[in-house]
C-alpha positions in Angstrom: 93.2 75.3 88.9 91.0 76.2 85.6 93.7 76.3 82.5 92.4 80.0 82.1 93.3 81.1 85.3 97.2 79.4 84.5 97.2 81.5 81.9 96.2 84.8 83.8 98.9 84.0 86.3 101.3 83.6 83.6 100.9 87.2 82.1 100.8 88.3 85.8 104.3 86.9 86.7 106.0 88.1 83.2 104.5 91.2 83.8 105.8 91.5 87.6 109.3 90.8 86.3 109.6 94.9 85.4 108.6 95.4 89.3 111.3 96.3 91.5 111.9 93.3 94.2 113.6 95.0 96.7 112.3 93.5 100.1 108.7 94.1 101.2 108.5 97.0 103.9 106.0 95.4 105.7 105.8 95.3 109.0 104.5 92.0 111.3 100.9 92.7 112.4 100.1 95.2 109.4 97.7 95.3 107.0 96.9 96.9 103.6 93.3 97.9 102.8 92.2 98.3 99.1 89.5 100.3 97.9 87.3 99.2 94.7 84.8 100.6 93.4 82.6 99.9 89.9 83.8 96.3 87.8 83.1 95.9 84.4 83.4 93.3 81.5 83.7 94.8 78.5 83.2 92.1 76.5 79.7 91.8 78.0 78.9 95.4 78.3 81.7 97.1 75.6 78.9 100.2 75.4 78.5 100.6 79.2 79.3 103.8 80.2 82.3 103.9 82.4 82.5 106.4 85.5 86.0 107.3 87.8 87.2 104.2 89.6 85.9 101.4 87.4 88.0 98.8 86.4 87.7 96.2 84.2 87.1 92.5 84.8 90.3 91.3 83.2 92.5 94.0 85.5 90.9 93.4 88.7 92.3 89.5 87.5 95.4 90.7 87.2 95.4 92.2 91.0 93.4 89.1 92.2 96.7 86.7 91.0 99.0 89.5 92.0 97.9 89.4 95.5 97.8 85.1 95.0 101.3 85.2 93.9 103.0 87.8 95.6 102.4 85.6 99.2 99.6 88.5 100.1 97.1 87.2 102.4 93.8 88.8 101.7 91.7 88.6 105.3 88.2 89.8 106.7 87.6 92.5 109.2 86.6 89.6 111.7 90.1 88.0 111.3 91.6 91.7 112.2 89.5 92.2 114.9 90.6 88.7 116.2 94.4 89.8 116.0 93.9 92.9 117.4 92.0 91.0 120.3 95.0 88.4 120.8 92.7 85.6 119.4 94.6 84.5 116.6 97.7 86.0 115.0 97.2 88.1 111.3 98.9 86.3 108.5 101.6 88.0 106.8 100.9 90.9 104.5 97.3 91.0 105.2 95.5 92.6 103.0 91.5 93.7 102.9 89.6 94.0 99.9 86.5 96.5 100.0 84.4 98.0 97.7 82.2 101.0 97.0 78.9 102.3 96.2 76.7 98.5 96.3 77.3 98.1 92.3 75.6 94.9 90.6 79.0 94.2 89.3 79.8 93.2 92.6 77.1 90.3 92.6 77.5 89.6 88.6 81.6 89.6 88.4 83.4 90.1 91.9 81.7 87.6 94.1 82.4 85.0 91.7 85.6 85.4 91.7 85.9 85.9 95.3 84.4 82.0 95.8 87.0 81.2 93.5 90.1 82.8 94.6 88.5 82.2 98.3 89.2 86.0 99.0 87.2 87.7 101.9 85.9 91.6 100.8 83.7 93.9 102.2 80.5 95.6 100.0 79.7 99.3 101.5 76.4 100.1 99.6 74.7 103.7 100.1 70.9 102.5 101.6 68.8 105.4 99.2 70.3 103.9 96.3 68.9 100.5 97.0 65.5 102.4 97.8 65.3 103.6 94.1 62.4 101.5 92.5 63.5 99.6 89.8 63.0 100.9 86.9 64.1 104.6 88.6 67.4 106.6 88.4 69.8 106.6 91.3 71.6 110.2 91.8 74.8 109.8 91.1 76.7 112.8 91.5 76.0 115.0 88.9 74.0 112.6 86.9 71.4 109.7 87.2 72.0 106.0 86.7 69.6 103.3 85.9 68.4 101.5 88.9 69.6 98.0 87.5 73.5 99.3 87.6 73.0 98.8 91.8 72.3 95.9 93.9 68.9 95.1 95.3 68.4 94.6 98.6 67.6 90.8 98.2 71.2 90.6 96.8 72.3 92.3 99.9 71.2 89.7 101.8 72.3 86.8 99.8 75.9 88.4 99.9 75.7 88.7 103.3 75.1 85.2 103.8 78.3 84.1 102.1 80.9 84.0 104.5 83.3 85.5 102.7 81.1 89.0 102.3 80.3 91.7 105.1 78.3 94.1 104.0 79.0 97.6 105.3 76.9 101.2 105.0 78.4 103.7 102.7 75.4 106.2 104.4 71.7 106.0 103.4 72.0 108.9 101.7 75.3 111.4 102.1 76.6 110.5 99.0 77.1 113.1 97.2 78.2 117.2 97.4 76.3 120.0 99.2 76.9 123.9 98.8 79.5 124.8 101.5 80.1 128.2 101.2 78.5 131.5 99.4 81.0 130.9 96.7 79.1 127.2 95.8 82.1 124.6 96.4 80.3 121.5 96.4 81.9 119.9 99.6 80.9 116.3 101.0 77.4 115.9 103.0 78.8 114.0 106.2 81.0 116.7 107.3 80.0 120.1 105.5 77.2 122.4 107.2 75.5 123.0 104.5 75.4 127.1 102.8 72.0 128.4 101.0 71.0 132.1 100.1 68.2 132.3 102.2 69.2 131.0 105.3 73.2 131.1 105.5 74.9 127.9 107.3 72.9 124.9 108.5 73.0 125.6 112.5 75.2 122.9 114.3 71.9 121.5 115.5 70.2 121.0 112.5 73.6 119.6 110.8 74.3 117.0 113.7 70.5 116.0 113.6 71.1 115.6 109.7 73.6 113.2 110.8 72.2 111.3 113.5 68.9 110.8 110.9 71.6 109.2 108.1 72.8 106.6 110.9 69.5 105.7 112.2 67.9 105.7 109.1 71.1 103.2 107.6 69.9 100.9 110.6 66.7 100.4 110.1 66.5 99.7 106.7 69.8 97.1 107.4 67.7 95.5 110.1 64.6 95.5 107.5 66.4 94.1 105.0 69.3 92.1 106.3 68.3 91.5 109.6 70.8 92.9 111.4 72.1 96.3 111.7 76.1 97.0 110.0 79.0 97.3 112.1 80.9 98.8 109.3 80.9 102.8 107.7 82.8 103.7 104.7 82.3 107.1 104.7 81.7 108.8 101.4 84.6 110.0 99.7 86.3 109.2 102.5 85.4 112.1 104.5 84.5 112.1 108.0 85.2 114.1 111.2 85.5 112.9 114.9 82.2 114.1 115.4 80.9 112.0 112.6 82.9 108.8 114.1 81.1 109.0 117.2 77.9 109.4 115.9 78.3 106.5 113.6 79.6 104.5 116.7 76.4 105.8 118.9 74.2 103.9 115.9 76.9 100.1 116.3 79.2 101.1 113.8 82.5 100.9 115.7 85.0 100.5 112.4 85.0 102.9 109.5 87.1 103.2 106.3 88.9 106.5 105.2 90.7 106.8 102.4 93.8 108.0 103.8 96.7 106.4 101.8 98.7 104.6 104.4 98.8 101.2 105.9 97.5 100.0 108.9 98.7 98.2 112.3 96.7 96.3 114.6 98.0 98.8 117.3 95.8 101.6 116.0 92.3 102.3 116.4 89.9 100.9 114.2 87.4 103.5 114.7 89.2 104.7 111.0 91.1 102.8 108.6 93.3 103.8 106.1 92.7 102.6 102.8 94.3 103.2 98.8 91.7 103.9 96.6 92.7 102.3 93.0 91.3 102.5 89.1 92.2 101.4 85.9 95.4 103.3 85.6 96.7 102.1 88.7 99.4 99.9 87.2 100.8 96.6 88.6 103.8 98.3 89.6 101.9 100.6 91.9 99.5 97.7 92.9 102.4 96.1 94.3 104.1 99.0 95.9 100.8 99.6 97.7 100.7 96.0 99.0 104.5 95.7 99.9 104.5 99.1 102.1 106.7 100.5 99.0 104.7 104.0 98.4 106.7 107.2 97.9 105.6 110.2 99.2 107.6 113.4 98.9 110.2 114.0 101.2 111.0 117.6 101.8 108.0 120.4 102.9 108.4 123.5 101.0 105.7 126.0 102.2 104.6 129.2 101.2 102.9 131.4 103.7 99.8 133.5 102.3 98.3 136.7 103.7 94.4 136.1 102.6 94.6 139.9 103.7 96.3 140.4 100.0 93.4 138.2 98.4 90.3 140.0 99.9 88.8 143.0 97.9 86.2 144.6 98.2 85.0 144.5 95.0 83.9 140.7 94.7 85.5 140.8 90.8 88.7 142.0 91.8 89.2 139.2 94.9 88.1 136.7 92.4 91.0 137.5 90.3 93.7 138.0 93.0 92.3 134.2 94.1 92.8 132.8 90.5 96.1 134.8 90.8 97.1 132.7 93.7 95.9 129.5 92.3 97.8 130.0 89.5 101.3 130.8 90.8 101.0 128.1 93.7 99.9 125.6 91.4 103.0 126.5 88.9 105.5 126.7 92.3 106.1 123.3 92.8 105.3 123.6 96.4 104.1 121.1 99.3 102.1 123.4 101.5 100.4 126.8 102.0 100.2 128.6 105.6 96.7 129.9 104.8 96.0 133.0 107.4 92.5 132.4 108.7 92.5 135.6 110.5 92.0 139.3 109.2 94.6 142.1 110.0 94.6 144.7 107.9 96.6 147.0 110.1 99.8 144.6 110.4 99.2 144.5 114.0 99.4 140.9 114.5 96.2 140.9 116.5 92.9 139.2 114.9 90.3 142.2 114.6 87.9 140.0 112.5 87.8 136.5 110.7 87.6 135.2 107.2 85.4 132.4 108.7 81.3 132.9 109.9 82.3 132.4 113.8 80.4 133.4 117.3 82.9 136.1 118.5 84.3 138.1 115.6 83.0 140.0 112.9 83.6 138.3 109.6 85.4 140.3 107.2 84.5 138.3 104.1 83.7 134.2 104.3 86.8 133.6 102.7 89.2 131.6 103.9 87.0 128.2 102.8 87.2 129.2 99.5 90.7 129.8 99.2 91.6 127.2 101.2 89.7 124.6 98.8 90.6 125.7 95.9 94.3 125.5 96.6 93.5 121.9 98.1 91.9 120.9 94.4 93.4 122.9 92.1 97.0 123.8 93.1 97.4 120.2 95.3 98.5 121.6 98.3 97.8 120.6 101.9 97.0 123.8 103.5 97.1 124.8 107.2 95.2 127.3 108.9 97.1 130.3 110.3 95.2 131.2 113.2 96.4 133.2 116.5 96.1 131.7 119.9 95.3 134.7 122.1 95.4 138.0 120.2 91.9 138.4 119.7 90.6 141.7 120.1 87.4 140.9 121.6 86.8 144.0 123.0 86.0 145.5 126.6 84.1 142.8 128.0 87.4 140.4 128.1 90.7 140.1 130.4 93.9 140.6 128.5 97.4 139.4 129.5 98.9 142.2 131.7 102.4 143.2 132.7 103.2 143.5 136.3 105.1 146.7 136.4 102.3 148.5 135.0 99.1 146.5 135.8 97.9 146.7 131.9 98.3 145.4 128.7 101.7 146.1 127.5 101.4 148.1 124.4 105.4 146.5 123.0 103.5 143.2 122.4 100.7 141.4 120.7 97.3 142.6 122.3 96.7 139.1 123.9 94.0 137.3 125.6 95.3 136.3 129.6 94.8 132.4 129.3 94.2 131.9 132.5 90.5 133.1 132.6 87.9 130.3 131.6 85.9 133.0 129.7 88.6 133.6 127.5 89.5 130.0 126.7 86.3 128.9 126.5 85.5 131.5 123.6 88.8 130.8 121.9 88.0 127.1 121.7 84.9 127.8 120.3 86.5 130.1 117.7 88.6 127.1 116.7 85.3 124.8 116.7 83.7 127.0 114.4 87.0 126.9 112.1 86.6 123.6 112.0 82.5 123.2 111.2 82.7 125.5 108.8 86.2 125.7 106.6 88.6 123.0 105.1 91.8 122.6 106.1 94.6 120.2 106.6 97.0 121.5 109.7 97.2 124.1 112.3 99.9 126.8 112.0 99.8 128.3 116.0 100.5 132.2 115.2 103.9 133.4 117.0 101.5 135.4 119.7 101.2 132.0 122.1 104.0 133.6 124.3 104.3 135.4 127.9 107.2 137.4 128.8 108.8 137.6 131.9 106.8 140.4 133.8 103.5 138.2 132.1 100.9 137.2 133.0 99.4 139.2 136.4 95.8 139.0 135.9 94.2 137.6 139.1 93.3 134.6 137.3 96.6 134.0 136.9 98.5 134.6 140.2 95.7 132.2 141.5 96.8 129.9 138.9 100.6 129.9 140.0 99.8 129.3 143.7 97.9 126.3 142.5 101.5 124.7 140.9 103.0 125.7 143.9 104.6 128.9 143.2 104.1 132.1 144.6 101.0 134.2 144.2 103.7 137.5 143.7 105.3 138.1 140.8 108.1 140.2 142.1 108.7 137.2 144.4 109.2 134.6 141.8 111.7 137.1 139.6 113.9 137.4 143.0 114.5 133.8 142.9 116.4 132.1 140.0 114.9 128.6 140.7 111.1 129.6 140.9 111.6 131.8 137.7 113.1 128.4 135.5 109.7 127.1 137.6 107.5 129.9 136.7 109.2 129.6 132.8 108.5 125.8 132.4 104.8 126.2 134.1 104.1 129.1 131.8 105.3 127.2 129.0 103.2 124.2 129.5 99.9 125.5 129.9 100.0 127.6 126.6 101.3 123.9 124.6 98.6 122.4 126.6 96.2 125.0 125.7 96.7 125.1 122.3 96.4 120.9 122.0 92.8 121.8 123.7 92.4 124.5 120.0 93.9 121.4 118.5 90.7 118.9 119.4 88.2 121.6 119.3 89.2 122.8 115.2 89.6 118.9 114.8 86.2 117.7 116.1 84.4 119.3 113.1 87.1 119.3 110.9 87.0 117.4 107.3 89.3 114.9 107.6 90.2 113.4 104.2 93.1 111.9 102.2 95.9 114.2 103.9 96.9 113.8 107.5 96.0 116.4 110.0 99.3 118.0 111.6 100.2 121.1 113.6 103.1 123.5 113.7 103.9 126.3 116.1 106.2 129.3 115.7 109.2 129.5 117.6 111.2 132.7 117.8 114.8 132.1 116.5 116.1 134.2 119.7 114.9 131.0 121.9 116.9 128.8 119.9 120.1 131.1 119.8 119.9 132.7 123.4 118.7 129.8 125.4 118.4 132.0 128.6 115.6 134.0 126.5 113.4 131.0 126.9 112.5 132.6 130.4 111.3 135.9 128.5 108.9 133.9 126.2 108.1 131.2 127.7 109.1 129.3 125.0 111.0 126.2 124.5 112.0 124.2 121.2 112.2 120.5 122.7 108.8 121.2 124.0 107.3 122.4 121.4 108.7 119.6 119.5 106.9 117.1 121.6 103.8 118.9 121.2 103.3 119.6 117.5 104.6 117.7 114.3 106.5 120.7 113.3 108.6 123.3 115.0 108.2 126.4 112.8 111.6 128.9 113.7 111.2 132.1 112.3 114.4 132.2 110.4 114.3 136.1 109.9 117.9 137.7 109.9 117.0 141.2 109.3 113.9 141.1 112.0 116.6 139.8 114.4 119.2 142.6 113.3 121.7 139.6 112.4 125.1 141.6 111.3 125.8 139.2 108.9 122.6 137.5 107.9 123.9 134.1 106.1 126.0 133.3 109.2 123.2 134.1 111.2 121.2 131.2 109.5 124.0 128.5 109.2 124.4 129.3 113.0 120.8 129.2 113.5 120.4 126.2 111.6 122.8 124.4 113.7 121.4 125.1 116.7 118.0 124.1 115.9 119.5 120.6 114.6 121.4 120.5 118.3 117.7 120.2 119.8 114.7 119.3 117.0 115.1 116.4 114.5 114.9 117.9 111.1 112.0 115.9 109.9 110.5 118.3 112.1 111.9 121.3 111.9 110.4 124.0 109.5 112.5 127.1 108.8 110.5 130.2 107.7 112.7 133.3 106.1 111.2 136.6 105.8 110.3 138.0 102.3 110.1 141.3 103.7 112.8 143.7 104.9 109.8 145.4 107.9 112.3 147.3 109.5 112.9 149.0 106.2 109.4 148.3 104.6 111.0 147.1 101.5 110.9 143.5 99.4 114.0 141.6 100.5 115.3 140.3 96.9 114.7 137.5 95.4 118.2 136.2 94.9 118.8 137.0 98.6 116.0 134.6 99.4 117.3 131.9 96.6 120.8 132.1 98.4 119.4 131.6 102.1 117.3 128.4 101.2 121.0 127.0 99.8 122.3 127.8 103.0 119.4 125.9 104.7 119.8 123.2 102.2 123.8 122.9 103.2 123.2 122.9 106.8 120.8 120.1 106.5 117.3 121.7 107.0 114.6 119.5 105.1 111.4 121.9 104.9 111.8 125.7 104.3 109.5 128.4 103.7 108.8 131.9 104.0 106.8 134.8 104.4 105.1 136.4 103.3 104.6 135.8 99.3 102.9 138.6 97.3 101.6 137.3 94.7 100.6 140.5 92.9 104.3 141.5 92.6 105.2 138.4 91.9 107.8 138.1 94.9 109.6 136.3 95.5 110.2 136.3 91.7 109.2 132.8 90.5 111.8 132.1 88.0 114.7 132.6 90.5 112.9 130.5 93.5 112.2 127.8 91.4 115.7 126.2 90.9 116.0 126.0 94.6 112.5 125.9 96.2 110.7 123.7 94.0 110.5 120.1 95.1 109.9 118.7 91.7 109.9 115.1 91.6 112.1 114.3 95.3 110.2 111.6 97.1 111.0 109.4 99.7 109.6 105.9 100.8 106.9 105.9 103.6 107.9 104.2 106.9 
């Protein structure tokens, strides 16, 4: 061991001495995945200008003896692979090193040290940039950089011969941001079609061919200039979509890197692997709360749901400020989460006239809800879901709607709804939702509370031919006479809309961005289910299903909707009740801002008082709806204190 490399170690293990050394919450057969990007030495190079994501020599040192010395085993993909296969067993706390972009620091400083610490790594490089002749400028976001900053190709293929390098594609050329929406949010190439004045959106077509080109294009300049085509994407800024994984697999690469914060285990797919993205002020204390399964992450959900109805405007100036409006008071809440409605209805009707998304069935009211929904992503650092119904689309004349058998027709006391049980209908919804996906950004589904069917629902054709085929009567009126094929009909009914809305599920997902946040879903559940189990029948609705079909169950906690005599008793009963049959890491409770019986603001203090209550009973995430933000209600200063999740976190398991 060099003296200089003692000494490193030294500094390392006095500095690791303010680390907390509570026991490592890794798990056997895990393994921690590190993203690098940029190195530099400064006391080569002190003038060299210095983008996000660089470190220094002398820091990535520091992490190199902090993995040595904290027992961390740093591995190569093959070795994972082999573990995953049942070849050989992965040592404890695993850990693979990758880095970004195909930097010449990589050749001049990392691999170096790699020989000498005999630490494996993986090198994603982006196939145009290495394309640049020397002397040229490589694009680098929204400036150039010289040519020599990057590998060449030859060095490529030297690294490649080491045996402890893999080099992986980081795209031939989808680095960097395209225009995704009139508004001009730069969004990432790989999964955004791209938006110009002249022609609108990129078609799926052209956008998937766009794709496919990248891929094919990354393996033939590999098998050029390597000799053999990579098994490996790191997708650019960790974006990708499951449309994009199978494309990349269609071209041999099977394992891709995300940069989704978590840890992996040899149980899950490799087809994308989590990874923690570090720079220079990631500290030592963080290094090693990445490595030891230590990360905190906030513990309670505290969601505010937004009408984009009370954002649009006609007058493009005026919706500009009611969105900076928004930004503005989210980003000053303190919240976790925005319910984001995707859909437009002006009328309060609950029933989705238009979209604020381009789509293949509605009219679009304005091309809205990307824009929002970004911008509260980036500015107000929220993970917003997509409110979106799951039949009440009013698609017109040339569509079959859910009827009631007493009168043969839509009843006019509920939600206009589509029936579910005709393909045309499903079909078009799931293209909706695929066109959500293509062409917004989003985080989550929130299932609208119109996914229900009463007890005189559905008696479309369509559908009575559907209950004969689960071996129940063909008659309505038949199945209401018997007690035992009505808790049939109520569980079959029940079923197919979860199952249908998993099939919305995939089809927003296939498109979909998905990024640093995990993609969830939540459903709403009306609170009578929960406190008149026997009304389950009338809505075919059911909590302990819906809580194994979604990550959250989202009761609509509303005491004046529900007439409650004496509201905070209703909730603390409520509350309860839920508890009795949902865990409350995934229960979400959503009070009403609004008095709609009355059409008047429900106060703030009322509101303040009922998320105590919630709080007391031992209900984690709590929101409500709906927030007006031009009225400023509720009133910010009193929900604060008791909505805010400040600085609460918790420990990921």
């Amino acid at each position: 061991m060099t003296l200089w490399r003692i000494i490193v170690m030294g500094a390392v293990m006095i500095a690791m001495v303010g680390i907390q050394q509570a026991q490592a919450a890794r798990t056997p057969n895990d393994y921690v995945v590190i993203s690098y990007h940029d190195i530099v030495d400064t006391s080569v190079t002190p003038n060299l200008d210095i983008y996000s994501q660089t470190i220094t020599r002398n820091r990535l040192i520091e992490h190199f003896n902090l993995i040595d010395v904290g027992g961390y085993n740093p591995v190569s993909l093959q070795q994972i692979i082999d573990a995953k296969a049942g070849k050989q067993p992965l040592p404890e706390k695993a850990v693979l090193l990758t880095f970004d972009d195909g930097y010449r620091s990589f050749y001049d400083i990392v691999f170096p040290l790699l020989r000498l610490y005999g630490f494996p790594a993986v090198q994603a490089v982006v196939g145009s940039w290495l394309d640049v002749p020397d002397g040229g400028r490589v694009p680098y976001g929204n400036t150039t950089l010289p040519r020599e900053r990057f590998l060449s190709w030859e060095q490529v293929k030297n690294l490649d011969e080491s045996p402890l390098v893999e080099i992986a594609s980081h795209s031939y050329d989808l680095h960097y941001g395209v225009v995704g929406n009139p508004m001009g949010n730069e969004q990432a190439a790989a999964v955004t079609s791209i938006w110009n004045a002249r022609n609108g959106y990129e078609s799926e077509t052209a956008y998937l061919e766009r794709i496919r080109n990248d891929m094919l294009r990354t393996q033939q300049r590999f098998q050029e200039q390597v000799g053999q085509s990579p098994r490996i994407m790191v997708w650019p800024y960790g974006a990708y979509s499951q449309a994009t994984l199978s494309i990349a697999a269609e071209y041999g690469m099977d394992y891709t890197f995300s940069l989704l914060s978590a840890p992996n285990r040899l149980s899950d797919t490799m087809r994308t692997m989590n990874r923690y993205l570090i720079d220079q002020e990631t500290s030592l204390q963080t290094i090693e709360e990445i490595l030891s399964n230590r990360v905190w992450e906030p513990e309670k959900l505290r969601i505010v749901h937004v009408d984009l109805d009370y954002v649009y405007d006609p007058d493009p100036t005026q919706q500009a400020q009611n969105l900076d409006r928004l930004i503005e008071r989210i980003a000053a809440y303190g919240v976790s989460t925005v319910y984001l409605q995707a859909f437009a209805d002006p009328d309060g009707d609950g029933v989705a006239d238009a979209l604020y998304f381009p789509n293949r069935h509605l009219p679009v009211r304005a091309d809205l809800f990307n824009r929002v929904a970004w911008q509260l992503k980036k500015r107000a650092n929220v993970k917003v879901y997509a409110w979106m119904p799951v039949l009440s689309f009013d698609l017109g004349s040339g569509y079959q709607y859910v009827t009631d058998v007493t009168t043969g027709r839509e009843s006019t006391d509920h939600y206009l709804r589509l029936s579910p049980y005709v393909d045309k209908n499903r079909s078009t919804i799931r293209e909706i939702y695929q066109d959500l996906g293509r062409l917004t950004k989003f985080d989550g589904l929130l299932f609208h509370d119109d996914a229900f069917l009463t007890d005189f629902e559905d008696a479309n054709p369509e559908a009575l031919a559907a209950y004969e085929r689960a071996s129940l009567p063909g008659d309505i009126n038949a199945i209401r006479n018997n007690d035992d094929l009505m808790s049939a009909w109520a569980r079959f009914k029940t079923e197919y809309l979860t199952d249908f809305t998993l099939e919305l599920e995939q089809a927003a997902n296939y498109y979909r961005q998905a990024d640093n946040v995990v993609f969830t879903t939540a459903r709403n559940l009306y609170a009578k289910t929960v406190m008149e189990p026997s009304s389950q029948q009338w809505f075919a609705q059911d909590p302990r299903d819906f809580a194994s079909g979604y990550d959250y169950v989202a009761v609509m906690a509303m005491p004046y909707m529900e007439e409650a005599e004496n509201p905070d008793a209703w909730l603390r009963s409520l509350a309860q009740r839920s508890l009795s049959q949902v865990s409350a890491d995934q229960l979400v409770f959503e009070l009403q801002a609004q008095n709609w019986r009355t059409q008047t603001p429900i106060p703030s203090e009322e509101i303040a008082q009922w998320v105590r209550i919630l709080r007391e009973e031992g209900i984690k995430h709590i929101g409500y709806y709906p927030d007006d933000f031009h009225q400023n209600h509720p009133d910010l200063n009193t929900m604060r204190p008791v909505f805010s999740i400040g600085r609460r976190f918790r420990a990921i398991q």
